[in-house]
C-alpha positions in Angstrom: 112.8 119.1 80.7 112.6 120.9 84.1 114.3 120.4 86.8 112.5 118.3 90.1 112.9 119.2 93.2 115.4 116.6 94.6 117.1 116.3 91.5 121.2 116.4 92.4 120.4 114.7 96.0 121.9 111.9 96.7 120.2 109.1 98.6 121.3 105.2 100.3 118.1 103.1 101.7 119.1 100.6 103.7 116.9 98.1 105.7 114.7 95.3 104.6 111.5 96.7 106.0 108.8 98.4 103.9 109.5 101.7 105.9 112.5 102.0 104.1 111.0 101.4 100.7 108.3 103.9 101.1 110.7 106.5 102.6 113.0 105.9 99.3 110.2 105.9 97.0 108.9 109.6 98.1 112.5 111.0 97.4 113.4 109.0 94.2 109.9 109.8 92.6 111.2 113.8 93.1 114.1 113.4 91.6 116.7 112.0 94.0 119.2 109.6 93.3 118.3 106.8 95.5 120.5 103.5 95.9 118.4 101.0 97.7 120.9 98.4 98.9 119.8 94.6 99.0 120.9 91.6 100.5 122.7 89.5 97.9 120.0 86.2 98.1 116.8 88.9 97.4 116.0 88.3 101.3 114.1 92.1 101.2 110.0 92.1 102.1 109.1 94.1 99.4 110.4 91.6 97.4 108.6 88.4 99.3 105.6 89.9 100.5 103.8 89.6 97.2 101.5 89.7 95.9 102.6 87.6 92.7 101.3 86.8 89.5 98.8 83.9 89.7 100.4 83.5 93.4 103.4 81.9 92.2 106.5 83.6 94.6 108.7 85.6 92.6 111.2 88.2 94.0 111.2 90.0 91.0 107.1 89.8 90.3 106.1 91.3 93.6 103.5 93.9 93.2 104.9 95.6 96.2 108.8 95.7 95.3 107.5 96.9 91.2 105.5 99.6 92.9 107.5 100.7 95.9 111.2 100.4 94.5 110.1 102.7 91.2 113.3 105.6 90.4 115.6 103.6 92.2 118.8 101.7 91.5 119.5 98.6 93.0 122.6 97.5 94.4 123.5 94.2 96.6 125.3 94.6 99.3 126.3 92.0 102.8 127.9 94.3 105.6 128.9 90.9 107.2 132.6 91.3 106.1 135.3 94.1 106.4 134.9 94.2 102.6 131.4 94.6 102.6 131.4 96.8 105.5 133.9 98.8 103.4 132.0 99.7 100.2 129.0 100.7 102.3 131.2 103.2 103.9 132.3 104.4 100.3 128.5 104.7 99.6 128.1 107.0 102.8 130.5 109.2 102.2 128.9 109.5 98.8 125.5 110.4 99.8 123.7 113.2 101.2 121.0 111.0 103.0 120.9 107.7 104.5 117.6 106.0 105.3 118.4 103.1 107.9 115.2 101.3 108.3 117.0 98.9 109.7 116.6 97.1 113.3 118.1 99.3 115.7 121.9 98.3 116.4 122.3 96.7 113.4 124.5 99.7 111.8 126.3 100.3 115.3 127.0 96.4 115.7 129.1 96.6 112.4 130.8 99.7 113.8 128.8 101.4 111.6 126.9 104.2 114.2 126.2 107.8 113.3 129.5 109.2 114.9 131.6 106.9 112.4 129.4 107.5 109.6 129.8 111.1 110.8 133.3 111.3 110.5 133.5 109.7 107.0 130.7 112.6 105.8 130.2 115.6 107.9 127.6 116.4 105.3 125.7 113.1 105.8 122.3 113.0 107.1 121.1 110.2 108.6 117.4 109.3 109.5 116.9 105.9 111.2 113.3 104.9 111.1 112.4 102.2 113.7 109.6 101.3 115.8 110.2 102.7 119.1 112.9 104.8 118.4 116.3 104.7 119.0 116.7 105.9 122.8 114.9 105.2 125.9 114.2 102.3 128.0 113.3 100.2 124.7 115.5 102.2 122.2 117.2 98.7 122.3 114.4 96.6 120.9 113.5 94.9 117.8 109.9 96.0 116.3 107.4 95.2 113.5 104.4 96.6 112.6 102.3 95.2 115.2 104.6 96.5 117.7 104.4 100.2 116.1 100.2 99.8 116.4 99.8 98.3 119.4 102.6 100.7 121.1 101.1 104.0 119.8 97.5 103.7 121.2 95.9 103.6 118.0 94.3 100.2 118.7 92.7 100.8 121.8 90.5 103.2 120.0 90.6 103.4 116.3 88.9 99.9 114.9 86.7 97.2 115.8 84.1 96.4 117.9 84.3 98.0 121.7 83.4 94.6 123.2 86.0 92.6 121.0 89.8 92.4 121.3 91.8 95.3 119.8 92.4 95.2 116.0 95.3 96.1 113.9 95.4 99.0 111.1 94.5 97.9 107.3 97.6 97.5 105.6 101.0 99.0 107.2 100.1 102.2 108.4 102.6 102.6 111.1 105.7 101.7 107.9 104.1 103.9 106.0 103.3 106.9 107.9 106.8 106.5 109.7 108.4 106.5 105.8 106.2 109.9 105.4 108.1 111.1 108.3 111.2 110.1 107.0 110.9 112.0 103.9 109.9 115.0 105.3 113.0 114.8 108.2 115.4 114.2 105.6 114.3 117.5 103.1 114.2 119.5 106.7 117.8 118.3 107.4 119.1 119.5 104.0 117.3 122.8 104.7 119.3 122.7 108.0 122.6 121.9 105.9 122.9 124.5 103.7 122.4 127.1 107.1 124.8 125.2 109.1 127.1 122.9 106.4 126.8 119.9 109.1 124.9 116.7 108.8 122.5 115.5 111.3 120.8 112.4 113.4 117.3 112.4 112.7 115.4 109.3 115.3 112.1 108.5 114.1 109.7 106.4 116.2 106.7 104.5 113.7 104.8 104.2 117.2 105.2 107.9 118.2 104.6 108.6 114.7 101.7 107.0 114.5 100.4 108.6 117.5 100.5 111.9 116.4 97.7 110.9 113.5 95.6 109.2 115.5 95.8 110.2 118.6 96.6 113.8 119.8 93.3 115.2 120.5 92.7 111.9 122.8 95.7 112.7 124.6 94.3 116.3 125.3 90.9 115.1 126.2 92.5 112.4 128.9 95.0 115.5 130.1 92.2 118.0 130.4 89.1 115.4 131.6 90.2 112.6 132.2 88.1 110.8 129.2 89.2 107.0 127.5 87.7 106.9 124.7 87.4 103.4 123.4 86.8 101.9 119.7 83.2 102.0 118.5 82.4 100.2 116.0 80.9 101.4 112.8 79.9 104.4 114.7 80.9 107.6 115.9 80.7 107.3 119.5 78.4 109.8 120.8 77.4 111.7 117.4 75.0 111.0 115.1 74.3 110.4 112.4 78.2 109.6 111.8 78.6 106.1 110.5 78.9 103.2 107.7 75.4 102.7 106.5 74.5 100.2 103.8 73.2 101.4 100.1 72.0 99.5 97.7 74.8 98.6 96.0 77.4 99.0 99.1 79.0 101.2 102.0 79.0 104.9 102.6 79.9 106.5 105.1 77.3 109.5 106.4 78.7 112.3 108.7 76.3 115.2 109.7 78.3 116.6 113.1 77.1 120.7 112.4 73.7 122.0 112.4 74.1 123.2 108.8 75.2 119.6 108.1 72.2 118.1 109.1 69.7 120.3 107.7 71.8 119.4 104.6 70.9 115.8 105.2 67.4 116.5 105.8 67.2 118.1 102.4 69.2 115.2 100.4 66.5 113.4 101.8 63.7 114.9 100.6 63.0 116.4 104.2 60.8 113.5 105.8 58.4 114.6 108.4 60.5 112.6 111.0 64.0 114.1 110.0 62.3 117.5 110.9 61.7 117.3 114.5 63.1 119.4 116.8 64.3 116.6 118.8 67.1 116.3 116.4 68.3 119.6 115.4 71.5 120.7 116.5 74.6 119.7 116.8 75.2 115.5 116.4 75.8 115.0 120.2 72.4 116.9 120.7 71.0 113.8 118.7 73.5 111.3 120.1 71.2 110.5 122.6 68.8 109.7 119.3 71.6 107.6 117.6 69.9 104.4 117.0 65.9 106.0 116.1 67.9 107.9 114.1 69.4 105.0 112.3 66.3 103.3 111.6 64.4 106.2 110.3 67.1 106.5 107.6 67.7 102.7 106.5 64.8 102.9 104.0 66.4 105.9 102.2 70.0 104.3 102.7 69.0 101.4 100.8 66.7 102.9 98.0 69.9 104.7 97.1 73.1 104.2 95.2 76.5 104.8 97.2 77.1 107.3 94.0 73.4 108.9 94.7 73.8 109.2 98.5 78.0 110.6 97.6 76.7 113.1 95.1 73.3 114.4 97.3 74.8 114.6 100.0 78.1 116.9 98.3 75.4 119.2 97.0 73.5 119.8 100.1 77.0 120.3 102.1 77.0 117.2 104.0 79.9 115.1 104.5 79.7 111.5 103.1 82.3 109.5 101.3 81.9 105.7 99.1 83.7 103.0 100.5 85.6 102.0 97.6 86.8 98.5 96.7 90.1 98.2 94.7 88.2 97.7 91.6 85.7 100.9 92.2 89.3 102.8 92.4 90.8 101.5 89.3 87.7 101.9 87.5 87.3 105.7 89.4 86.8 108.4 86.5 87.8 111.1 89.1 91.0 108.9 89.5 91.5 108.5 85.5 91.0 112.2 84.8 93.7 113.3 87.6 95.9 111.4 86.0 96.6 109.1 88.9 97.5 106.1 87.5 100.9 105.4 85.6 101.9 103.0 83.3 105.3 101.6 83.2 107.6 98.7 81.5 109.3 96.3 83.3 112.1 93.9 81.8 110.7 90.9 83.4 106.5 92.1 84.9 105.8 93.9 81.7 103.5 96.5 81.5 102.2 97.6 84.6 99.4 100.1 85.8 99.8 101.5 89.3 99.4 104.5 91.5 101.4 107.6 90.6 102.0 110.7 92.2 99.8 111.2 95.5 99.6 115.3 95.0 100.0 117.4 92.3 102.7 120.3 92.1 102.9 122.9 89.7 106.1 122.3 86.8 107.5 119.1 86.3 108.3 117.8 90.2 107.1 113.8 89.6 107.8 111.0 86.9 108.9 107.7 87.0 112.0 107.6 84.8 113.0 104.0 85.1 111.2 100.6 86.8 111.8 99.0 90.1 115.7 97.2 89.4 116.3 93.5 89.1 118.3 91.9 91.9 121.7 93.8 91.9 120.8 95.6 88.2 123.1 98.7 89.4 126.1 97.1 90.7 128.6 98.0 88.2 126.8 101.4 87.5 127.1 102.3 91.6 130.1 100.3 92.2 132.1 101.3 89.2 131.0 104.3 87.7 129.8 106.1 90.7 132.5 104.9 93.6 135.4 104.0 91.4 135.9 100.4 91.8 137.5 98.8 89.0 135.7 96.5 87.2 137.5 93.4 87.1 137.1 93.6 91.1 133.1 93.0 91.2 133.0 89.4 89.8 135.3 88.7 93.0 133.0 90.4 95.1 130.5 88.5 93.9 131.8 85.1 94.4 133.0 86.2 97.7 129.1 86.9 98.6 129.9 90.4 99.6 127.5 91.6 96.5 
């Protein structure tokens, strides 16, 4: 079996958020030894957030903790006592990383900031994931999701209708694309290591994460001329045709910007007398002034088609265009099946379970899932004992003590 490429990297996730499970998931599922420490009563939002079998709460049936806490062992863990304080400072000078996606201060309130942590591991690298980040004038705050959005100009622009309020991201975007960050922080500072044999402090911002993805060009555009652009809808602002449209059996989205796109268009079309005029040739904000003719002249072949038929014409004429898939057209996606995406694994209390596997492919053997997400506290003794040296006899204690 071949060797992955975090394999011999030793990793602690702490914080309750779902930044810090994705960040852990990325490194576990290449290899890394990742010890995701809980709170002792399951209090984690992987674990609550669901969604459960036939909606009956579980914190061991959540479809998010099974998925997202894969490759990792599970230890419990309070920091609210000296004691507990003290084994997390034996699991820091064991690792090579630590993930703190937890509020900010909530380490440096138990005495437990980067200089301390420093000086127990040189070595150690921390990267603490938060909304805002950890300095300036709100390094201080608490922050969720919403405030990650809301704070990164996404909203203003990205979804919804311009005459409506502003309207959050599907799903966690900001958690997860700060956890992508995260990951990628944490292999840099290793690169960094072995130059300079010194840990580092690595202080990632969701919000300013978030803005890079969505927002860069914008910034330019406002810098250079002054422009706001705001959210428009289904729509493109000023291009067209660049949209959702309706098919006959559901949404695709249609996107002919260049020239050569267009003409692409025409042709998937048949090349109507209409689409021919040489009021729309060009570029898409030649016919941006054309937007909505344009629009109605192509409902009736829209809706005579097939999302697949529109996907597939449109590919082989060069034009960009792209099904909307449900979660049941992606589980049932052939493209999907022969890729390989999808894993199977077997879970001691869930079963077997389908879910998403590796997100890119890499030559050798670089992702597998070698073991479930753990029960509550499955790896104490293994971590505790085996890995940190405490005896035994000492963790039943420690239990009844509510430190694990």
């Amino acid at each position: 079996m071949s060797r992955r490429e975090m394999e011999g990297v030793r990793v602690v996730e702490y914080g309750p958020r779902i930044n810090a499970c994705y960040a852990g998931k990325f490194l576990a599922d290449l290899g890394a030894q990742v010890v995701k420490v809980e709170f002792p009563n399951g209090d984690d939002a992987a674990r609550v957030f669901g969604p459960f079998p036939g909606d009956v709460p579980d914190p061991e049936l959540s479809a998010l903790h099974l998925y997202g806490n894969c490759n990792k062992y599970g230890v419990t863990l309070s920091l609210e006592s000296p004691t507990g304080r003290g084994l997390f400072k034996r699991l820091v000078g064991w690792a090579d990383i630590l993930i703190d996606g937890a509020q900010p201060g909530d380490l440096d309130d138990r005495g437990l900031d980067f200089d301390t942590l420093h000086e127990i591991n040189p070595r150690l690298i921390v990267t603490a994931l938060s909304s805002l980040g950890r300095s300036g004038p709100y390094g201080g705050y608490r922050g969720y999701e919403l405030n990650s959005w809301h704070a990164s100009g996404s909203s203003s622009f990205y979804m919804g209708d311009p005459n409506r309020e502003p309207l959050q991201g599907a799903w966690y975007q900001a958690s997860q694309w700060g956890a992508v960050n995260v990951a990628a922080a944490a292999v840099m500072g290793l690169h960094a290591r072995e130059r300079t044999g010194r840990g580092q402090y690595v202080d990632i911002s969701e919000a300013e994460a978030l803005a890079t993805l969505y927002c860069s060009i914008d910034v330019s555009d406002f810098y250079e001329n002054g422009n706001r652009r705001v959210r428009s809808g289904p729509e493109m602002a000023n291009q067209a045709p660049a949209g959702l449209r309706l098919a006959k059996d559901g949404w695709v989205y249609i996107m002919a910007l260049a020239p050569h796109q267009w003409e692409g268009l025409v042709q998937a079309m048949g090349s109507p007398d209409w689409a021919t005029s040489p009021l729309f040739k060009g570029t898409s904000r030649d016919r941006a002034p054309y937007a909505e003719e344009i629009t109605h002249l192509m409902t009736e072949w829209v809706e005579s088609h097939t999302v697949k038929e529109i996907f597939h014409l449109c590919q082989s004429h060069g034009t960009p265009a792209a099904p909307v898939h449900s979660i049941q057209d992606i589980y049932e996606e052939e493209h999907l099946a022969q890729r390989g995406f999808f894993v199977e694994v077997d879970h001691p209390r869930a079963g077997r379970l389908r879910m998403p596997g590796a997100p890119y492919k890499i030559s050798g053997d670089p992702w597998r899932i070698d073991r479930p997400a753990p029960l509550l506290g499955q790896h104490n003794r293994v971590v505790y004992c085996d890995w940190l040296g405490v005896p035994a006899s000492q963790l039943a204690d420690l239990g009844r003590a509510g430190v694990i």
